[in-house]
N, C-alpha and C positions, 0 to 999 in steps of 0.2 A: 870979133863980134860974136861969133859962137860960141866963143867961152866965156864970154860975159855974159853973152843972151844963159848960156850950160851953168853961169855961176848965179845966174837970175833966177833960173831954173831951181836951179839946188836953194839957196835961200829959199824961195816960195813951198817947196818939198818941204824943207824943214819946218817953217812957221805954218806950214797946214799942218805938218804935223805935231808940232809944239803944240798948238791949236788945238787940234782931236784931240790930244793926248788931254789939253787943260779942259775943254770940253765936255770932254769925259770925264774927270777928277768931278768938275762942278755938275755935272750930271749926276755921276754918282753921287755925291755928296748931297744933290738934291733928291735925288731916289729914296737914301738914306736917312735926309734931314723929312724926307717925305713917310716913307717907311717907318722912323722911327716915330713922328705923330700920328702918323696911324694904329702902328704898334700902342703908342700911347692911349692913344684914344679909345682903343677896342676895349682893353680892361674895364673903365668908367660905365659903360652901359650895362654890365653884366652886375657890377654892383648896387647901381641904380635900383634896379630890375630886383637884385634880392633886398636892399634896402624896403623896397616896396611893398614884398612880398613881406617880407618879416613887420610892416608897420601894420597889415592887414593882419596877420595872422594874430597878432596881439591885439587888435581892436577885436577881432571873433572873439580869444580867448577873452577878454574885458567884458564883451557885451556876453557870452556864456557865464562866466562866473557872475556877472550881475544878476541874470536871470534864472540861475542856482541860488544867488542868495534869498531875489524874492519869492522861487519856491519854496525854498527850507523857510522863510519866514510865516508864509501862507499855510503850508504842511503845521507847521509849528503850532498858530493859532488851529488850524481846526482839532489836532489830536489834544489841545487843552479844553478847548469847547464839547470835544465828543468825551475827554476824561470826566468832565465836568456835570456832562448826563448821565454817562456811565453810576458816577457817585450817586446822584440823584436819583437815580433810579432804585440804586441799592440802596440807600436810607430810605426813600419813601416808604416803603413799608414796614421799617421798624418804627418810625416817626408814625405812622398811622397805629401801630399795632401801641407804642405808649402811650399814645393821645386816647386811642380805646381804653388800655385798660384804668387810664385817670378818670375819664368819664365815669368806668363803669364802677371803681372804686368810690367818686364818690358821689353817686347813687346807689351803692351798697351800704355808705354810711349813714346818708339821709335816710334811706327805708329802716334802718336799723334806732336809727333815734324815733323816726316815727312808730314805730311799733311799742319802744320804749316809752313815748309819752302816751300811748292808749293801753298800754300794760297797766302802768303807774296810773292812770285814770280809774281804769276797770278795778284795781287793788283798791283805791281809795274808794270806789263805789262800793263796792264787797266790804271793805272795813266797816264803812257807816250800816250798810244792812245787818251786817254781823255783832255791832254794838247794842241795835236795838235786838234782836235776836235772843243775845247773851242776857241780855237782861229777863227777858223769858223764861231761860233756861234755867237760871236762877232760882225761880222764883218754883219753876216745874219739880227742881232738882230738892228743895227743901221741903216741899209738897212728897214727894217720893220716895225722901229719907226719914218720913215718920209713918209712911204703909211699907217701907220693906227693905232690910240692910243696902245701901250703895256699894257698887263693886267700884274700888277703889285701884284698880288695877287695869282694867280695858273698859273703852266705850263702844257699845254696839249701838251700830248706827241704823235707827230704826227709820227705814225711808219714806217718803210720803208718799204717799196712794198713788195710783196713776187716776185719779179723781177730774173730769172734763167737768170745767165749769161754764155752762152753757147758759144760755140767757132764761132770766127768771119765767116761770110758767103763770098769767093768771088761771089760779082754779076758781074761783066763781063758787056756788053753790054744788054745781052740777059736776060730784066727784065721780060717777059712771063714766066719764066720758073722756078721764083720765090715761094716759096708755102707760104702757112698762115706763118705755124714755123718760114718761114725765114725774114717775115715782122715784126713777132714781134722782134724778136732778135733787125734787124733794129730799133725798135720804142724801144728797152729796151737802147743800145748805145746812143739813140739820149740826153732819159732821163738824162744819167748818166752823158753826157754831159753836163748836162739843158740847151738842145736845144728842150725845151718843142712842139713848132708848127711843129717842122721837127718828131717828138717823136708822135703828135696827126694823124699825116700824115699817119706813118706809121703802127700806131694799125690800123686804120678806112682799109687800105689796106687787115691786114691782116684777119680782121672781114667781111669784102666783101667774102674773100676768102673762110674764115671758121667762121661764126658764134655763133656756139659753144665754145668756147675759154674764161673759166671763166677765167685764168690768165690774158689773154689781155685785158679782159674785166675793172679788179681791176687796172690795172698797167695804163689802160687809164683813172680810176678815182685816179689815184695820180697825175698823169701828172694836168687833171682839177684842183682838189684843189689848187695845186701847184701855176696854174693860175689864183686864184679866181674867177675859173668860176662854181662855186656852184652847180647850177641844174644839168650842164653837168652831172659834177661829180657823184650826186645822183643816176641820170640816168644809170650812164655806173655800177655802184655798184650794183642797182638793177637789172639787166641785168644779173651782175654776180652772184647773189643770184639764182637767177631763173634759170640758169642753173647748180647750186651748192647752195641748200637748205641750208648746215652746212660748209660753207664758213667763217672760224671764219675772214677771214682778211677783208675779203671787206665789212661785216658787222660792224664791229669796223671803218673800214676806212667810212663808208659811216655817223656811229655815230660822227665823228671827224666834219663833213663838217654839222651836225647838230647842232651840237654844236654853230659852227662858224653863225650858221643863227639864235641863243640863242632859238633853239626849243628844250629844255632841255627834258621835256618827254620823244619824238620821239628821240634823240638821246640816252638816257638810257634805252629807248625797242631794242636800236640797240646793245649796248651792253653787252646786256644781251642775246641777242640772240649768238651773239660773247660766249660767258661764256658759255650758253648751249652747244655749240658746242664743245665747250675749255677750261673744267673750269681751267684751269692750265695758263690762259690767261692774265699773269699778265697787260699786256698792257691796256687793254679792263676793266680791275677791277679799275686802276690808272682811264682813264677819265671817268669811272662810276663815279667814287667820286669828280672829275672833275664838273661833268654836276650837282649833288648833292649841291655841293659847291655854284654854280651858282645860286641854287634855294634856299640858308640859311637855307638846311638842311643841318647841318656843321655833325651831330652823324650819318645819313646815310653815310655820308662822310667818316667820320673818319674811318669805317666800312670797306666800300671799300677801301680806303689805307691799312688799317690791312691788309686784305686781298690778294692785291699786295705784301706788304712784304711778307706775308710768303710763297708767291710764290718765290719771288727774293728779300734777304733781302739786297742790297747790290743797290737797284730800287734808285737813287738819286730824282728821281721826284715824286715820291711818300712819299718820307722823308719829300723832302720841301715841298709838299700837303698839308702832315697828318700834322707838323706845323702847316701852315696857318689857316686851318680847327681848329683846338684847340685850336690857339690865338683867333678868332672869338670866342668859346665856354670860353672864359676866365681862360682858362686852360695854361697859360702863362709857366709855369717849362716844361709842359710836351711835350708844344710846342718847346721852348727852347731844350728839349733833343730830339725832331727830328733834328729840323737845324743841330744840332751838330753831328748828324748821319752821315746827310747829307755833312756833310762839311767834316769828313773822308771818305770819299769815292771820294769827287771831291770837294775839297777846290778852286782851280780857278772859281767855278760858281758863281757869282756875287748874282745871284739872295737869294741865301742862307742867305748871309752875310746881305744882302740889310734889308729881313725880317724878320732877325735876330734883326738888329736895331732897324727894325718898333714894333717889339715885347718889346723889353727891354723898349721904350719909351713910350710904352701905360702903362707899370707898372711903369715909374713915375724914372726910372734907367738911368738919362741922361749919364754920363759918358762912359759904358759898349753901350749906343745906337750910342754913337759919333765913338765910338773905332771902331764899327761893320760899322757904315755908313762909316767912313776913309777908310776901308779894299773892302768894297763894290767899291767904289770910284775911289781904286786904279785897280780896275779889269776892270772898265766901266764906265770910268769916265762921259764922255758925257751924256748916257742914265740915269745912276743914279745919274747927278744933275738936270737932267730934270727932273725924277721924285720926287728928293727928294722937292722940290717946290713947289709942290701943292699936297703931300701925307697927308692924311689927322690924321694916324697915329702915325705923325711926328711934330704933331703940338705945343708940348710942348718943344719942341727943336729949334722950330723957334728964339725964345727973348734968347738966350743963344749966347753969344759972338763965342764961338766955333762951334758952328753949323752956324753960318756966314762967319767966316773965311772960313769953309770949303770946302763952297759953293764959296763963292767970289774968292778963290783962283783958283777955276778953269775953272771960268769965262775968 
């Protein structure tokens, strides 16, 4: 019984311990099988976790780079909008400065036409006065050529009075009660009549009356001249000097009646006093170079004509001077482009064309000398075949068939 109960014993020993031992196999094995899904399992989370993290990190960088792009987009436009004033800026004021100078340009050229249509007006108004004029001159100039040889060489330009034509006076019966003023007046109508002796009547009246009277004093040395009566003239000038020191007319007037007595000097100390007083005197500069002329100083001459031009370049006797004066100096072109000055400005003055001729035939140009003596010819016929006769200038045109005709024909 005890060794069976001992053999009970042992079997049960054994299979408990079969038991713990399998027990423990599937324990462990469960531990293991435990373990190892746990083991499993841990790694999973760690990846998760950076999966996570890395799908944020790239949604930041996405949403950054988005918002880099629409800064650089925005930055973009504005540095084209601020380039774009920048420009603007800097052209505005070339763009105003050439919008200026068009304006001003052309309103530089409208003034410029405008002055040229009142030019060309005033020329044409000065032609027509000067037509009727020349016709005067004419007729003074043939009247003149039969009391005293024509200088056929220079024109002295004898000025007109400084004569105030004031409003007519009645004198009534009652000549007591007449004053200085009103004798000259008197003695200025009588002038303009050239009722010169009734005109000396009436200054000499009003110089009894008033003495002082440098006007009536000049105005009664134009009437003199007038009448070739020379000293008077002198006389009543320096008269008027002496009560009027800087008297620029009656000093040039009194140089004029110098002239006329060939005291060349004295007549260019008179004009030159005239000048001091005046130098804007183009008058007074023309017969300086005048009275120059006279003396074959042709370059002081020429000088003083300059001179007149640029006072008045538009002076016709100063044109044909400064010619003359240059032919003499053998300056033939230069002479030639005065005449021609002269001849637009007052193409009817005979004397232009005349010396135009006398010019072209001292350089040996007989055709162009015949064309200008024809034109000369047709303006004054008489006086300039009288002079063309015995010009001395003209002497190479004599034995020319043509320059006989054209003479004989108007014989």
């Amino acid at each position: 019984m005890k060794i069976a109960n001992q053999v009970a014993m042992a079997k049960t020993v054994r299979l408990s311990s079969i038991l713990k031992t399998s027990i423990s196999s599937i324990a462990l094995a469960t531990i293991l099988v435990s373990g190892g899904a746990v083991s499993a399992s841990e790694p999973k989370v760690p990846a998760l976790l950076a999966q996570q993290q890395s799908e944020k990190l790239q949604l930041k960088e996405e949403i950054r780079d988005r918002v880099q792009q629409e800064i650089d987009i925005a930055f973009g436009r504005q540095t084209v909008l601020l380039n774009g004033i920048a420009i603007a800026l800097t052209l505005f004021p070339t763009a105003a400065g050439i919008g200026a100078w068009f304006l001003l340009a052309k309103l530089s050229k409208q003034t410029t036409i405008a002055r040229q249509e009142i030019e060309s007006l005033r020329y044409d108004t000065l032609s027509q006065l000067k037509l009727l004029i020349a016709d005067a001159e004419t007729i003074l100039c043939e009247i003149q050529h039969h009391s005293y040889p024509a200088d056929t060489e220079t024109d002295i330009l004898l000025p007109d009075a400084q004569i105030q034509e004031l409003a007519p006076v009645n004198y009534g019966n009652d000549k007591q009660l007449l004053t200085a003023g009103d004798y000259a007046k008197q003695g200025d109508a009588c002038f303009f009549e050239n009722r010169y002796e009734d005109a000396i009547a009436a200054y000499n009246l009003a110089l009894q009356i008033q003495p002082d009277l440098a006007d009536t004093w000049n105005n009664r040395g134009v009437v003199l001249t007038r009448m070739q009566r020379y000293p008077e003239a002198i006389a009543s000038y320096e008269q008027a000097t002496k009560i009027r020191p800087n008297y620029p007319d009656a000093w040039n007037n009194r140089g004029v009646v110098l002239l006329e007595l060939q005291k060349y000097p004295e007549a260019i100390a008179c004009y030159e006093k005239a000048i001091q007083a005046k130098p804007d005197y183009g008058d007074a500069w023309n017969n300086r170079g005048v009275a120059f002329s006279k003396m074959q100083e042709y370059e002081q001459a020429v000088i003083s004509y300059n001179q007149a031009l640029q006072i008045k370049n538009d002076y016709t006797d100063a044109w044909n001077n400064r010619g003359v004066a240059l032919s003499k100096l053998q300056k033939y072109e230069a002479a030639i482009d005065s005449y021609d000055n002269a001849a637009k400005i007052r193409p009817e003055f005979y004397r232009i064309w005349y010396n135009k001729a006398r010019c072209y035939a001292l350089q040996g140009k007989i055709d162009l000398a015949i064309e200008n003596l024809k034109r000369a010819l047709n303006l004054n016929p008489n006086l300039c075949k009288e002079l063309a006769k015995n010009e001395p200038d003209l002497e190479k045109l004599r034995e020319h068939e043509a320059f006989k005709q054209l003479i004989t024909n108007r014989e």
